[in-house]
C-alpha positions in Angstrom: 18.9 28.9 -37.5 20.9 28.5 -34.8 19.0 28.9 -31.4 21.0 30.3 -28.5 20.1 29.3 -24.8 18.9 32.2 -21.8 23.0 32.1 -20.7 24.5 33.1 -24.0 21.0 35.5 -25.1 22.5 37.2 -21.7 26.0 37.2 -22.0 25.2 38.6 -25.8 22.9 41.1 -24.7 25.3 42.5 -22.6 27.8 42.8 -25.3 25.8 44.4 -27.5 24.7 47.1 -25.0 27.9 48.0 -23.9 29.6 48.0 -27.7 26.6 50.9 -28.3 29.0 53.2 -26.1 32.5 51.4 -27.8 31.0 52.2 -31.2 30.3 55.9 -30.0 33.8 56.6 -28.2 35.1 54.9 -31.7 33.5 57.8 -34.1 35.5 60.1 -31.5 38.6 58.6 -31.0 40.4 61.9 -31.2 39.0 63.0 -28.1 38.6 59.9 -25.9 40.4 60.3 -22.1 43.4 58.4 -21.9 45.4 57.2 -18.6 48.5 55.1 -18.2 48.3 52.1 -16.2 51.9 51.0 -17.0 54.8 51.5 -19.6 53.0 50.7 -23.1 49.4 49.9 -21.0 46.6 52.1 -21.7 42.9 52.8 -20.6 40.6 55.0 -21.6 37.2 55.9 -20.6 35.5 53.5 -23.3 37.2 51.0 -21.4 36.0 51.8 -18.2 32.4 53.1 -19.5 32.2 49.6 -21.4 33.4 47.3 -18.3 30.7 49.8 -15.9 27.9 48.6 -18.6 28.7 44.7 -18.5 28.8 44.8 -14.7 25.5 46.0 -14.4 24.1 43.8 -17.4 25.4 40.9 -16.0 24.9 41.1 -12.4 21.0 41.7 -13.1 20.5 39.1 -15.3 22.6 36.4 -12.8 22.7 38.0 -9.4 25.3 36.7 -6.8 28.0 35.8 -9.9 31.5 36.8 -9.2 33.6 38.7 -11.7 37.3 38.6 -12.9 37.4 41.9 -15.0 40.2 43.7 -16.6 40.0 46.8 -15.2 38.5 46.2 -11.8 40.3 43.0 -10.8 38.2 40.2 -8.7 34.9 41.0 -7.1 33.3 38.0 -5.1 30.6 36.8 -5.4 27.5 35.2 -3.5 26.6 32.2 -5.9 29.3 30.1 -5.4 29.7 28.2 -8.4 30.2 30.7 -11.4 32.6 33.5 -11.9 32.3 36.2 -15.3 35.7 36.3 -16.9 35.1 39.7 -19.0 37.6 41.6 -21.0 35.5 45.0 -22.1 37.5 46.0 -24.8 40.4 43.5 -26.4 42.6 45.6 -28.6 42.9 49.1 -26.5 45.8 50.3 -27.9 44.2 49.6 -31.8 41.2 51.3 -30.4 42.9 54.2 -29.5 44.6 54.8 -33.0 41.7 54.4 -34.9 42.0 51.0 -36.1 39.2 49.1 -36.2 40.3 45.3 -34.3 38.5 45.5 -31.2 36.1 43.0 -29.3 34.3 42.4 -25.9 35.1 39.1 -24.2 32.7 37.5 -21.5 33.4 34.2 -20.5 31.4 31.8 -17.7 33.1 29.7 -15.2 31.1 26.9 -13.2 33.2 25.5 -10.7 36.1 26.5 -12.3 35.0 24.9 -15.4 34.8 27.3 -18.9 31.4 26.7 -19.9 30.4 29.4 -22.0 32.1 32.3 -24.4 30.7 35.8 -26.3 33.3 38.0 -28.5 31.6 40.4 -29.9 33.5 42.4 -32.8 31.3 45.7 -33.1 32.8 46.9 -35.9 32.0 44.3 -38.1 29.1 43.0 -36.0 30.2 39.7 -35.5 28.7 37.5 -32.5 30.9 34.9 -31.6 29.6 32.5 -29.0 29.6 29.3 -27.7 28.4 27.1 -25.0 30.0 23.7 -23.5 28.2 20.6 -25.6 26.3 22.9 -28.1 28.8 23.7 -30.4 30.1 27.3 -31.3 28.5 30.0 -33.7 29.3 33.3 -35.7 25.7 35.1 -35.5 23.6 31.9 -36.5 26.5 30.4 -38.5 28.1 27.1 -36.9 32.2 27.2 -36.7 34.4 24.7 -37.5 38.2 25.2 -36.9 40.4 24.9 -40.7 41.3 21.8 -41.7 44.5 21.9 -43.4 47.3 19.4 -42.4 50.5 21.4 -43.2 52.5 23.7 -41.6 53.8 25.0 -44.8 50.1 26.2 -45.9 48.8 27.7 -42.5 48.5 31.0 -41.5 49.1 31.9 -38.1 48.5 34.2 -35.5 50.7 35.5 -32.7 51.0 38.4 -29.7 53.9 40.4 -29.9 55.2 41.3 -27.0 55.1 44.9 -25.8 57.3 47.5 -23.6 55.7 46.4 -20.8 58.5 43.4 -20.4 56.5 40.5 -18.6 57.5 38.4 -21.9 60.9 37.2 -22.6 61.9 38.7 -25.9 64.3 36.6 -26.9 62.1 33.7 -26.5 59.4 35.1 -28.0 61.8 36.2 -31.6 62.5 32.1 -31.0 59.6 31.1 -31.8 58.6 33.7 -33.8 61.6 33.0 -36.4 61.2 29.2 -36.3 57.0 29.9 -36.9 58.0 32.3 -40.0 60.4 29.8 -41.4 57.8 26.7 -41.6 55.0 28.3 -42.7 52.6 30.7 -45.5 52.5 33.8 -42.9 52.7 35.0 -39.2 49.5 37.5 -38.4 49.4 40.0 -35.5 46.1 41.8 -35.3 46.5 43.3 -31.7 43.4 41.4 -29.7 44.1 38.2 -28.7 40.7 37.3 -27.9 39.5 38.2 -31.7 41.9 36.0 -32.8 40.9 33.0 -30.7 38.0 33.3 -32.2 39.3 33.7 -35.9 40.9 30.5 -35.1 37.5 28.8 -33.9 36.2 30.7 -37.4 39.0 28.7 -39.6 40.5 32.1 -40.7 43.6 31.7 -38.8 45.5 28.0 -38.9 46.2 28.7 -35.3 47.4 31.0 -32.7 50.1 31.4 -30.0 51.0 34.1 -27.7 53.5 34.3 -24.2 51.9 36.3 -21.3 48.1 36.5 -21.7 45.6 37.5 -19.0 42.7 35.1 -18.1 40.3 37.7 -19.7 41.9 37.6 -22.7 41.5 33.6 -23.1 38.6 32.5 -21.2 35.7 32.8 -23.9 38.2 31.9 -26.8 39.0 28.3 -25.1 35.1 27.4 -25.2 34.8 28.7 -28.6 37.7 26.3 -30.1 37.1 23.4 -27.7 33.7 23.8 -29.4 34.7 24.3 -33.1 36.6 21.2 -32.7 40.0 22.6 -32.3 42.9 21.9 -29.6 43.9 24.4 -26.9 46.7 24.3 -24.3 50.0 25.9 -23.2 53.4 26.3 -24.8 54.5 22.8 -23.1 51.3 21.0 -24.3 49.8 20.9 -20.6 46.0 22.7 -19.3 47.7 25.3 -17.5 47.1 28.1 -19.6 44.4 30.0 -17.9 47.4 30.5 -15.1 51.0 30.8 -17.1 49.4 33.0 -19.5 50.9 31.0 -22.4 49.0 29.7 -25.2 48.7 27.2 -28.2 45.7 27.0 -30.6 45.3 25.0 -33.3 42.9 22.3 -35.4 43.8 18.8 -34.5 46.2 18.2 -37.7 48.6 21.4 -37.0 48.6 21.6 -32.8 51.0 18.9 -32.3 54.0 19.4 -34.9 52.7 23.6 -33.4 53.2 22.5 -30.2 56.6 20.8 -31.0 58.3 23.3 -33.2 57.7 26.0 -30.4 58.6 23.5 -27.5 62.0 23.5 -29.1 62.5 27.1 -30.2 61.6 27.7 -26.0 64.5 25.4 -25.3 66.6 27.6 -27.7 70.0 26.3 -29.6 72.3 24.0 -27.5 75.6 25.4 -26.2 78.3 24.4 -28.2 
């Protein structure tokens, strides 16, 4: 069995508690309160209840931590060293229709350094976690990322982007054609942090998406680091906690990945 240290017993606690009130609002979907934060952006008060319920959790169990939270932006801290990176619900807009692809995201930052990840998929009751060194874990199951080689028999998972228009389109149908062309299928579930961590699982081939938020990556990255796969930007580089953009895959599939969508960014040349 799989024994998880004091960090990831409290980042999972925390999840759990606050998925009690996720699961709740879920049953009544019909009736939850609904505001816009922008074209296509939504929030509801599971969101906010949820995000309320991780604060508190979090802060008792590791006073002085900053957060980075989705709904309430940055919040110093006291500590110094470690910032929460917490998405409190991933996959809104499915959440609000009734379907059932949703997660809570908590990652841990130590000088700037990922160090520790928690998804937590109520609906099926799947614990993802993982800490830097000890390897990562579904419930008491270890992960390893899939192992196929080709292109042609991966499945792969993508963001589309929305109305809210802070993706290039055109890019994005770039590399969305050249991805359908070279291999089995192209997946888009509608939480990108869920699908980090079906990529860490080995159920997706790998991922990609334009545009992400840091909440929606942070515990992802230390669950695939950690199942062995590769992570980075579109262009191959570490900056993907600050363009947005993002590339995961298992060591045999991230470079010829990373090189098909490298060229469908640079789009056809001008004749």
């Amino acid at each position: 069995m799989a024994v998880r240290s004091a960090l990831i017993n409290v980042m999972a606690a925390a999840a759990l508690k606050a998925a009690r009130g996720l699961i709740r609002d879920f049953g009544e979907v019909e009736q939850l309160q609904v505001s816009v934060k922008g074209p296509g952006d939504f929030v509801t008060q599971a969101d906010i209840k949820a995000e309320k319920t991780l604060r508190a959790e979090l802060s008792r169990a590791r006073p002085g931590y900053a957060f980075l939270m989705e709904e309430s932006g940055e919040t110093p801290g006291t500590d110094g060293r470690h910032r929460w990176i917490v998405d409190p619900l991933d996959g809104t807009t499915n959440f609000m229709h009734g379907i059932p692809q949703f997660c809570i995201s908590i990652g841990l930052e130590r000088e700037g350094e990922l160090i520790a990840g928690v998804i937590y998929e109520p609906v099926r009751d799947e614990m993802f976690w993982a800490e830097k060194g000890a390897g990562a874990y579904v419930n008491d199951r270890r992960l390893r990322v899939s192992g196929r080689r080709k292109l042609d028999e991966a499945v792969i998972a993508t963001g589309i982007p929305t109305i809210r228009g802070n993706v290039d389109r055109d890019l994005y149908m770039r590399t969305l054609a050249a991805v359908m062309a070279t291999t089995v299928g192209v997946r888009r579930a509608g939480a990108a942090a869920l699908d980090l961590a079906y990529v860490a699982a080995g159920r997706y081939d790998a991922f990609w998406e334009f545009g992400l938020s840091a909440w929606d990556m942070a515990a992802g990255i230390v669950l695939i680091r950690e199942a062995g796969g590769y992570i980075s930007d579109i262009a191959g580089g570490h900056d993907m906690m600050t363009s947005g953009n993002l590339l995961a895959a298992n060591a045999h599939l991230h470079l010829p990945l990373s090189a098909l969508l490298k060229e469908a960014v640079r789009g056809p040349v001008a004749g």
